[in-house]
N, CA, C and O atoms as CSV, one atom per row, in Angstrom:
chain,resi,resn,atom,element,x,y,z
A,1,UNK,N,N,14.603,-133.875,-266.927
A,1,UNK,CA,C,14.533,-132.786,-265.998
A,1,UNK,C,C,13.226,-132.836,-265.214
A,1,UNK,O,O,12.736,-131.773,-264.832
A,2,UNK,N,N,12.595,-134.060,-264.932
A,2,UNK,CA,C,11.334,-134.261,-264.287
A,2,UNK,C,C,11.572,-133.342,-262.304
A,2,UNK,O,O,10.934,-132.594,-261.564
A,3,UNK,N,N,12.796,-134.030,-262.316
A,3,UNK,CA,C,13.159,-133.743,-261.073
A,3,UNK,C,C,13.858,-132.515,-260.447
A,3,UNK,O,O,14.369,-132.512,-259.327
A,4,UNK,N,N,13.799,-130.971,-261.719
A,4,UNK,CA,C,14.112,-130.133,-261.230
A,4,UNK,C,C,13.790,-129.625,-259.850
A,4,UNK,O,O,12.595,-129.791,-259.607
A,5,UNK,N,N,14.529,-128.999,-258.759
A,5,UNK,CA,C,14.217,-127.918,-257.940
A,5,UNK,C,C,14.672,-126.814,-257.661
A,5,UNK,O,O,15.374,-126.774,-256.650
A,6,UNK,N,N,14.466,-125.608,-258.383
A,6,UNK,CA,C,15.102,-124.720,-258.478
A,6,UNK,C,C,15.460,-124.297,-256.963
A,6,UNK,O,O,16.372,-123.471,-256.989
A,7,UNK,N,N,14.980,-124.637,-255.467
A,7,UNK,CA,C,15.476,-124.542,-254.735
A,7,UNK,C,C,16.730,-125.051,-253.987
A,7,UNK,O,O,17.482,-124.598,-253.125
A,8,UNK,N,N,16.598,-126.441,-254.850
A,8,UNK,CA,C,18.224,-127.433,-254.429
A,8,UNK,C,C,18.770,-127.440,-255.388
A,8,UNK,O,O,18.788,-128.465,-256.070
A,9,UNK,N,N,19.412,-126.288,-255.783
A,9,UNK,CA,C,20.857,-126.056,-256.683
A,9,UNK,C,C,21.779,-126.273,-256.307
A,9,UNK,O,O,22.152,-125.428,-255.492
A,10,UNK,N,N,22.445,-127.048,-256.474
A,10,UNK,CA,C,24.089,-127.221,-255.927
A,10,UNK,C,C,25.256,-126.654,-257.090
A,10,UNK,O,O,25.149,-126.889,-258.294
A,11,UNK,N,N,26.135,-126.038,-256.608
A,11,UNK,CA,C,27.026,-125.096,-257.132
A,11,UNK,C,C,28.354,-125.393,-256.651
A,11,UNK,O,O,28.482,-125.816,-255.503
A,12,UNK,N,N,29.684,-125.163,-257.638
A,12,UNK,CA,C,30.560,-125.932,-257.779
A,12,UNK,C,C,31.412,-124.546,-257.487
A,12,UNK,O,O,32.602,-124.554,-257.173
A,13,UNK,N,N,30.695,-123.480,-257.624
A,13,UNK,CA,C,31.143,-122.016,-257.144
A,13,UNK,C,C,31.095,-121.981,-256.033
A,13,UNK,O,O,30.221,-122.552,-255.381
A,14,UNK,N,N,32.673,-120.827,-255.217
A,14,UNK,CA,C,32.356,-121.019,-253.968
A,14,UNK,C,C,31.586,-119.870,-253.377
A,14,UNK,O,O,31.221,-118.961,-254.123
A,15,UNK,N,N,31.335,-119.846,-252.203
A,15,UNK,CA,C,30.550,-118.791,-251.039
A,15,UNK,C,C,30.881,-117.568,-251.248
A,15,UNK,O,O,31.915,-117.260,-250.655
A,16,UNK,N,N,30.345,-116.628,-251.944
A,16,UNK,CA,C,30.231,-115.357,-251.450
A,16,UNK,C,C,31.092,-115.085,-250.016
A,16,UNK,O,O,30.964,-115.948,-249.147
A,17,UNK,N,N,31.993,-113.883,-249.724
A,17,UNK,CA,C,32.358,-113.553,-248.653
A,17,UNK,C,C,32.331,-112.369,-248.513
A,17,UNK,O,O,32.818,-111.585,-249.327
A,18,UNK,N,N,31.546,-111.926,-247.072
A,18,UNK,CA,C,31.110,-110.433,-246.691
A,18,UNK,C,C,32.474,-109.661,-247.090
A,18,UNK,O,O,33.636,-110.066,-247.094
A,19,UNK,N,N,31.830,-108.199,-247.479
A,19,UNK,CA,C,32.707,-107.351,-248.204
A,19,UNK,C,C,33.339,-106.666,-246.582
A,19,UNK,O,O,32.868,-106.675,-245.445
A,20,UNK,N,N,34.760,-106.049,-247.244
A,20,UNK,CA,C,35.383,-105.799,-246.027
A,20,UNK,C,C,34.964,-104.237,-245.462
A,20,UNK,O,O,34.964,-103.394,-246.359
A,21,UNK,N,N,34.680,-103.839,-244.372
A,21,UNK,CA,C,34.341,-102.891,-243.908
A,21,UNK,C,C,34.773,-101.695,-244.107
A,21,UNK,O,O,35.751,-101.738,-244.854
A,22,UNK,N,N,34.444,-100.396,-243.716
A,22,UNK,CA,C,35.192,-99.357,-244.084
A,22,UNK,C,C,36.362,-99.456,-243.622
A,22,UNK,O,O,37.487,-99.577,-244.106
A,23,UNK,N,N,35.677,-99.349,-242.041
A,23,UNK,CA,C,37.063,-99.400,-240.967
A,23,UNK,C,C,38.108,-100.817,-241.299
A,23,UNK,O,O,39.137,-100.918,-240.630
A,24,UNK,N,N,37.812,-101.786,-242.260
A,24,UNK,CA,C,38.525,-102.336,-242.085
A,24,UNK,C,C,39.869,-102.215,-243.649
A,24,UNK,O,O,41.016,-102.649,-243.763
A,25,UNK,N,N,39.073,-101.513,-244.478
A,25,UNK,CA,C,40.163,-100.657,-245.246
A,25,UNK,C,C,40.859,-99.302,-245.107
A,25,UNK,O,O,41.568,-98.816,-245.988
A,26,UNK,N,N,40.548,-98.623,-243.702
A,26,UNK,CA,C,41.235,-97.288,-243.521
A,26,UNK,C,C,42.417,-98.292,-242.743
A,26,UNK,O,O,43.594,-98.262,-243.103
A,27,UNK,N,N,41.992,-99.062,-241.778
A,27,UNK,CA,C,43.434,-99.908,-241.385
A,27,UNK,C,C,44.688,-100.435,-241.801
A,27,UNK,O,O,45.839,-100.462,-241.366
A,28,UNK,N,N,43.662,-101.107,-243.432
A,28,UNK,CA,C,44.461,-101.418,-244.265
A,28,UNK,C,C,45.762,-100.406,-245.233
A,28,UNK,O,O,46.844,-100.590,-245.791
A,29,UNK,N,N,44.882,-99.403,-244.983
A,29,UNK,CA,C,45.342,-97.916,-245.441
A,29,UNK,C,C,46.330,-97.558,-244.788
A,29,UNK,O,O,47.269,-97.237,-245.518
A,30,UNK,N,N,46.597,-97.444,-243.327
A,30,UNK,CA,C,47.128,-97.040,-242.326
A,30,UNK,C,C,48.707,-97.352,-242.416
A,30,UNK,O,O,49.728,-96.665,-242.392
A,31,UNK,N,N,48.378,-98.860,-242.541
A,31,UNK,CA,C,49.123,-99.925,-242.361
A,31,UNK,C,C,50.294,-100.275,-244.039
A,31,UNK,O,O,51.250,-101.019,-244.259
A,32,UNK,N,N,49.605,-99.382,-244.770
A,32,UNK,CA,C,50.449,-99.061,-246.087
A,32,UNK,C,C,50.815,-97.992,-246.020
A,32,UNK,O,O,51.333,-97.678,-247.092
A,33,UNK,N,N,50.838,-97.066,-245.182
A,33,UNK,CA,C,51.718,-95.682,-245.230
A,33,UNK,C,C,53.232,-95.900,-244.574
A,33,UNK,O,O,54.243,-95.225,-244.765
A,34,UNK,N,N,52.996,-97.368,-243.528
A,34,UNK,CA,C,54.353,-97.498,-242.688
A,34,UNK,C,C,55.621,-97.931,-243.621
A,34,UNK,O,O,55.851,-99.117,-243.856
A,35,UNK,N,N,56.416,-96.879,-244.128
A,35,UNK,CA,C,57.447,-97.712,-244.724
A,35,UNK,C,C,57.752,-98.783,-244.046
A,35,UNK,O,O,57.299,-99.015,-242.925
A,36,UNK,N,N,58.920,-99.877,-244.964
A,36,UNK,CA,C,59.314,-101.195,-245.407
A,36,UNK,C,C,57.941,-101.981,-244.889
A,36,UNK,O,O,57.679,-102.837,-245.733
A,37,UNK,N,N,57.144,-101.995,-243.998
A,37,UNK,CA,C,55.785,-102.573,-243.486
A,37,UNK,C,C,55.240,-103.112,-244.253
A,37,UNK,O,O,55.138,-104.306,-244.535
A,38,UNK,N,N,54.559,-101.578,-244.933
A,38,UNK,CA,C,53.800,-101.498,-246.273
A,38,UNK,C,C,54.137,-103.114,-247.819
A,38,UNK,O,O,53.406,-103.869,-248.461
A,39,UNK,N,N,55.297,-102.915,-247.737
A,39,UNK,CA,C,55.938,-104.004,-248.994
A,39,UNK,C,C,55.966,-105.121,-248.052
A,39,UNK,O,O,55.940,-106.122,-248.768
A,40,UNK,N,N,55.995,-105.392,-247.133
A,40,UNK,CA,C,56.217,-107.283,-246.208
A,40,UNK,C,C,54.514,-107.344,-246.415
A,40,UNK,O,O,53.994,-108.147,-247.189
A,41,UNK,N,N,53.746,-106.375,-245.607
A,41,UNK,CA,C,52.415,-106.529,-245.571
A,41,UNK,C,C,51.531,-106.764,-246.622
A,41,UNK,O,O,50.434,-107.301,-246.466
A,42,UNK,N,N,52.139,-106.233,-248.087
A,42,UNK,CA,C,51.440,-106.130,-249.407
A,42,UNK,C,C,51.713,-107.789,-249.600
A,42,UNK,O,O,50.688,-108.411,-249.879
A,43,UNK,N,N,52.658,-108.405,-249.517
A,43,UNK,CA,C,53.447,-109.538,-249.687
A,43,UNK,C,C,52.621,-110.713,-249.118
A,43,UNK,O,O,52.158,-111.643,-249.777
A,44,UNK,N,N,52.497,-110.489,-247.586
A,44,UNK,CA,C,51.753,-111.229,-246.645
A,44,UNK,C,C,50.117,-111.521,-247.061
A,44,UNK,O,O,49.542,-112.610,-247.049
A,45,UNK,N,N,49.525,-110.088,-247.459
A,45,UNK,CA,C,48.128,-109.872,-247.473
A,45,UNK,C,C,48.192,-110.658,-249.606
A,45,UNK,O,O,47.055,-110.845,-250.041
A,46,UNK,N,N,48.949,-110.886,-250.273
A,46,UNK,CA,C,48.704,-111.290,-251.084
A,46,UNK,C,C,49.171,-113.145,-251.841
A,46,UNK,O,O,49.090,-113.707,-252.934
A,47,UNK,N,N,49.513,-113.384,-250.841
A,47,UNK,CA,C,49.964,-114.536,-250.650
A,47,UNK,C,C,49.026,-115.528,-249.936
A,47,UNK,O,O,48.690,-116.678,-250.218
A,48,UNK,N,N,48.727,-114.732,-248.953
A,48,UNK,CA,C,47.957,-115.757,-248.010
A,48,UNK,C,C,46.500,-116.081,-248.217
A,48,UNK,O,O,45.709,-115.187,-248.519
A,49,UNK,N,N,46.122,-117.335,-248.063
A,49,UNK,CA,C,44.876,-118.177,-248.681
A,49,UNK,C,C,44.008,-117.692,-247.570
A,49,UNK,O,O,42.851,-117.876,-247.948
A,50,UNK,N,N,44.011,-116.907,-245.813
A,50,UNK,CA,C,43.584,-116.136,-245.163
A,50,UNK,C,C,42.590,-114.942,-245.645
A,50,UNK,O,O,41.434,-114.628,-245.363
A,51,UNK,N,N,43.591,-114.431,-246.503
A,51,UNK,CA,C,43.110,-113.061,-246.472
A,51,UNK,C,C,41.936,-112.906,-247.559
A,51,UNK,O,O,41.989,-113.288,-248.729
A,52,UNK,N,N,40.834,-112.246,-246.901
A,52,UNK,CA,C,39.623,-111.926,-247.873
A,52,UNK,C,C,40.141,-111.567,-249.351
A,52,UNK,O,O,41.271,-111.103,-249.503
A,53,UNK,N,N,39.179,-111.824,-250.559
A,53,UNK,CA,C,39.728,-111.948,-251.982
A,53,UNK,C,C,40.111,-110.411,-252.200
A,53,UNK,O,O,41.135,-109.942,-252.698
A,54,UNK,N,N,38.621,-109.559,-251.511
A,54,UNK,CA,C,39.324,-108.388,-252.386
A,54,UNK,C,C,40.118,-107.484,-252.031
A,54,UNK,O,O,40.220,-106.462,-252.710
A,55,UNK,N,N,40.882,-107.684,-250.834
A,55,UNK,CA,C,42.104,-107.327,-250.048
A,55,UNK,C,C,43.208,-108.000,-251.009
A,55,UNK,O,O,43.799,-107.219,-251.755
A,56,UNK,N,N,43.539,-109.314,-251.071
A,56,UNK,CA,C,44.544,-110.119,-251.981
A,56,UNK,C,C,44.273,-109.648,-253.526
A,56,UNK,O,O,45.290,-109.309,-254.131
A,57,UNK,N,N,43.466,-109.604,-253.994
A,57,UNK,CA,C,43.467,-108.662,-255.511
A,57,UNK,C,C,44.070,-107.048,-255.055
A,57,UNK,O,O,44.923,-106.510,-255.761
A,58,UNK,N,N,43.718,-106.606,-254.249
A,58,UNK,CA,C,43.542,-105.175,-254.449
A,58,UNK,C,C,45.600,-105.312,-253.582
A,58,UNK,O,O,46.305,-104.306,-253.502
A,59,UNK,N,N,45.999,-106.476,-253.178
A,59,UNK,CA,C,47.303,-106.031,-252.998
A,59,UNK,C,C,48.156,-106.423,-254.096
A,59,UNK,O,O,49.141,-105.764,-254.429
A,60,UNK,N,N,47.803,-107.444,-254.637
A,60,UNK,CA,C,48.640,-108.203,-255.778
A,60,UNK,C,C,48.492,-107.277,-256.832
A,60,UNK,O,O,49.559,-107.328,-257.444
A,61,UNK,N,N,47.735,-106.445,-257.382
A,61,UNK,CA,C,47.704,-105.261,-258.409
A,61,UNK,C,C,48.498,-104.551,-257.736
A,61,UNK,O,O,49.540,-104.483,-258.387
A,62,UNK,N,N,48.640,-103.655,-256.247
A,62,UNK,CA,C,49.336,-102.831,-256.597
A,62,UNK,C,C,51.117,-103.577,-256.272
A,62,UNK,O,O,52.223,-103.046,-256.368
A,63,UNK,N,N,50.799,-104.672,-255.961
A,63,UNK,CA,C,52.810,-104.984,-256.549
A,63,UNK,C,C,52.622,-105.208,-257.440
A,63,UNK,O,O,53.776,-105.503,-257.749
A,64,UNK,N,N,51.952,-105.398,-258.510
A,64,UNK,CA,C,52.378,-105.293,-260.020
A,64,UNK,C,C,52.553,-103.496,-260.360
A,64,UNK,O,O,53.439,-103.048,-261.087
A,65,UNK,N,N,51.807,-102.893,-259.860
A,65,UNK,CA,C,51.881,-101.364,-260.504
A,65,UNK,C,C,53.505,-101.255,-259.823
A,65,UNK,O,O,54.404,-101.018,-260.629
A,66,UNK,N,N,53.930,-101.450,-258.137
A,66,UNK,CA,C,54.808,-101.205,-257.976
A,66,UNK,C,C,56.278,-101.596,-258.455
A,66,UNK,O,O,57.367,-101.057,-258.255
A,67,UNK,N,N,55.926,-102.663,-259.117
A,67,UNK,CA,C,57.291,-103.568,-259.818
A,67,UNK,C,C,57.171,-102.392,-261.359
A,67,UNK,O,O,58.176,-101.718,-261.583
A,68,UNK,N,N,56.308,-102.276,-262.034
A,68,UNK,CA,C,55.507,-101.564,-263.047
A,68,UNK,C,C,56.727,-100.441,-263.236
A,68,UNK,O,O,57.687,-100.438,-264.007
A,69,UNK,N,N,56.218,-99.310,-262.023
A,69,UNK,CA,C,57.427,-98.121,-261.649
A,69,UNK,C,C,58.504,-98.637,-261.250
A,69,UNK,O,O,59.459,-98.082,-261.794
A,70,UNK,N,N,58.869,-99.625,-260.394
A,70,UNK,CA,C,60.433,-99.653,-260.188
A,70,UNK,C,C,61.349,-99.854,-261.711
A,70,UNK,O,O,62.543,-99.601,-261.866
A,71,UNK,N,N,60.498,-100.319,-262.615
A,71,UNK,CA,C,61.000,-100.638,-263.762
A,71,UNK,C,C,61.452,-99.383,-264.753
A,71,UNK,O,O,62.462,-98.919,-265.283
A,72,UNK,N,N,60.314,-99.195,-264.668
A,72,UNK,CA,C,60.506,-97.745,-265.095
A,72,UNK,C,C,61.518,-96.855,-264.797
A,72,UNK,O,O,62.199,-96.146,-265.538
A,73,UNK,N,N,61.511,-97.013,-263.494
A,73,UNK,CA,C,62.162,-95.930,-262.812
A,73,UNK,C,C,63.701,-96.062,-262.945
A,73,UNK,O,O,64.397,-95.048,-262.998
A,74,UNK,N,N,64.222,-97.269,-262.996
A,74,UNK,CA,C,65.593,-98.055,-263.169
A,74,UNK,C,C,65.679,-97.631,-264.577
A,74,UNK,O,O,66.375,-96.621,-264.676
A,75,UNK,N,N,65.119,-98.138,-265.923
A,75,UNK,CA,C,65.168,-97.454,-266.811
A,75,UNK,C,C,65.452,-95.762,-267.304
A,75,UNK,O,O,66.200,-95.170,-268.082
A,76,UNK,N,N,64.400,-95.436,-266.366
A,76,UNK,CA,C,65.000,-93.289,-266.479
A,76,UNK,C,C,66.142,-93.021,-265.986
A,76,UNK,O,O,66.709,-92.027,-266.439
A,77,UNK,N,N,66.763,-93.752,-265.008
A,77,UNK,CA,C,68.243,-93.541,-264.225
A,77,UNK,C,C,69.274,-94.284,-265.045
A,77,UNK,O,O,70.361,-93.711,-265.118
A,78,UNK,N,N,69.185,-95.205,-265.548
A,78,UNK,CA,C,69.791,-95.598,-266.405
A,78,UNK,C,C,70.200,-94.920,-267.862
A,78,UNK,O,O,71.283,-94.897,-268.446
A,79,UNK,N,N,69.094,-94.456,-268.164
A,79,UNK,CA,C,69.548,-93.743,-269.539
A,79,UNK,C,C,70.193,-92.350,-268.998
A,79,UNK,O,O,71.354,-92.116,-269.335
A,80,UNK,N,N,69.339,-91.182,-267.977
A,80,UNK,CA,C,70.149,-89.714,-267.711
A,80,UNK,C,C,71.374,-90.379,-267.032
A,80,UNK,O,O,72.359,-89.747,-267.413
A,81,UNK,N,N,71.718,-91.300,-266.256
A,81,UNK,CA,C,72.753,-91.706,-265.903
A,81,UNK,C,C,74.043,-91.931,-267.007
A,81,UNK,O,O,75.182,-91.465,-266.973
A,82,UNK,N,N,73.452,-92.755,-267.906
A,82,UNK,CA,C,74.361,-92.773,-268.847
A,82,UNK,C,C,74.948,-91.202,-269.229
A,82,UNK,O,O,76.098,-90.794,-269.392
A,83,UNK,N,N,73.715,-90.566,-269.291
A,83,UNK,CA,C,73.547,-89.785,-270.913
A,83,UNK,C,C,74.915,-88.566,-269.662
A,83,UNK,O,O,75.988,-88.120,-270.069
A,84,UNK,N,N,74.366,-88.371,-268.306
A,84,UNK,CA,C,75.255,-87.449,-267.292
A,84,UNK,C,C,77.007,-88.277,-267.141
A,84,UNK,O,O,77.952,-87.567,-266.798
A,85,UNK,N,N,77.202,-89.656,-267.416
A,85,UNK,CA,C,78.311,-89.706,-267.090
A,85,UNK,C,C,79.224,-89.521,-268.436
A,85,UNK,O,O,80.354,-89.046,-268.549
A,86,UNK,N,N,78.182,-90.158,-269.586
A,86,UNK,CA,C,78.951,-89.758,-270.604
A,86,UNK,C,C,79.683,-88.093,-271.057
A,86,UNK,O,O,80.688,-87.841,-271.722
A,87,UNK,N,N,78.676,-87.164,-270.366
A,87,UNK,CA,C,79.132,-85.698,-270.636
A,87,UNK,C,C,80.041,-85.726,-269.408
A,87,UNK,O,O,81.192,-85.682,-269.842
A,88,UNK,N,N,80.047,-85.762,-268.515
A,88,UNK,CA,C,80.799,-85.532,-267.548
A,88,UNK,C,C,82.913,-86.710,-267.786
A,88,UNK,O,O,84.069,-86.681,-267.365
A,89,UNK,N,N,82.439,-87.114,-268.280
A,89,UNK,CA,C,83.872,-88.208,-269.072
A,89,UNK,C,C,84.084,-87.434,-269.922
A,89,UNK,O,O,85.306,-87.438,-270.070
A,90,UNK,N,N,83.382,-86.347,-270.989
A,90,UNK,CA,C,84.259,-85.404,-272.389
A,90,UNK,C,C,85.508,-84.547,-271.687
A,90,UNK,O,O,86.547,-84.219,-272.259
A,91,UNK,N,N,85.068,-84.205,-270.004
A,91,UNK,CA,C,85.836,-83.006,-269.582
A,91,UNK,C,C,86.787,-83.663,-268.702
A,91,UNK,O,O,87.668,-82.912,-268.282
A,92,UNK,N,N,86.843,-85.051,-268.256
A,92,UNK,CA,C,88.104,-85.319,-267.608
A,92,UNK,C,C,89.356,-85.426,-268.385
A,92,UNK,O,O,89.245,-86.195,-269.339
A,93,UNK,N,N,90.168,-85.039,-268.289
A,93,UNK,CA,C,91.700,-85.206,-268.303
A,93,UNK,C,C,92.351,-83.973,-269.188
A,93,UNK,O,O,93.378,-84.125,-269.850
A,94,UNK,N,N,91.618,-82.734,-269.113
A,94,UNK,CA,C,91.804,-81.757,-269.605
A,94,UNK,C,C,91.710,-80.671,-268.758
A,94,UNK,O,O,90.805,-79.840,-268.682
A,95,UNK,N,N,93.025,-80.785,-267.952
A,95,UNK,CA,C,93.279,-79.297,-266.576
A,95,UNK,C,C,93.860,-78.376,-267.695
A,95,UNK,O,O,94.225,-77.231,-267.425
């Protein structure tokens, strides 16, 4: 280590990239209130090797939260669904 320079570090990590602006997350904001938009755009902004990291994290979490609830949600309709057609089948065929 004769030849350290703590000034010529070379790093296998990449570049830091400026954090995204306010204005440029109220847009982002904006632009997720537009239904069907919102889900192509979450899609687009998390896919693409373009888009700043913490835009692509912060969309790829919420399609996981949103797959998360659709799951859910298919599940709760599924069971009162059952649980409503099964009561509603005791009373057919009895005029």
């Amino acid at each position: 280590m004769d030849n350290y320079d703590p000034n010529n570090i070379q790093s296998n990590s990449p570049q830091l990239e400026a954090p995204m602006s306010l204005g440029d997350w109220l847009i982002t904001l904006v632009i997720l209130m537009i239904p069907c938009v919102n889900i192509i755009m979450l899609f687009v902004w998390a896919f693409s090797s373009s888009t700043p990291i913490t835009k692509r994290n912060f969309c790829r979490a919420e399609l996981i939260v949103m797959a998360v609830v659709l799951v859910l949600y298919l599940i709760i309709v599924l069971i009162f669904g059952a649980a409503i057609g099964a009561s509603m089948g005791s009373y057919g065929g009895y005029y």
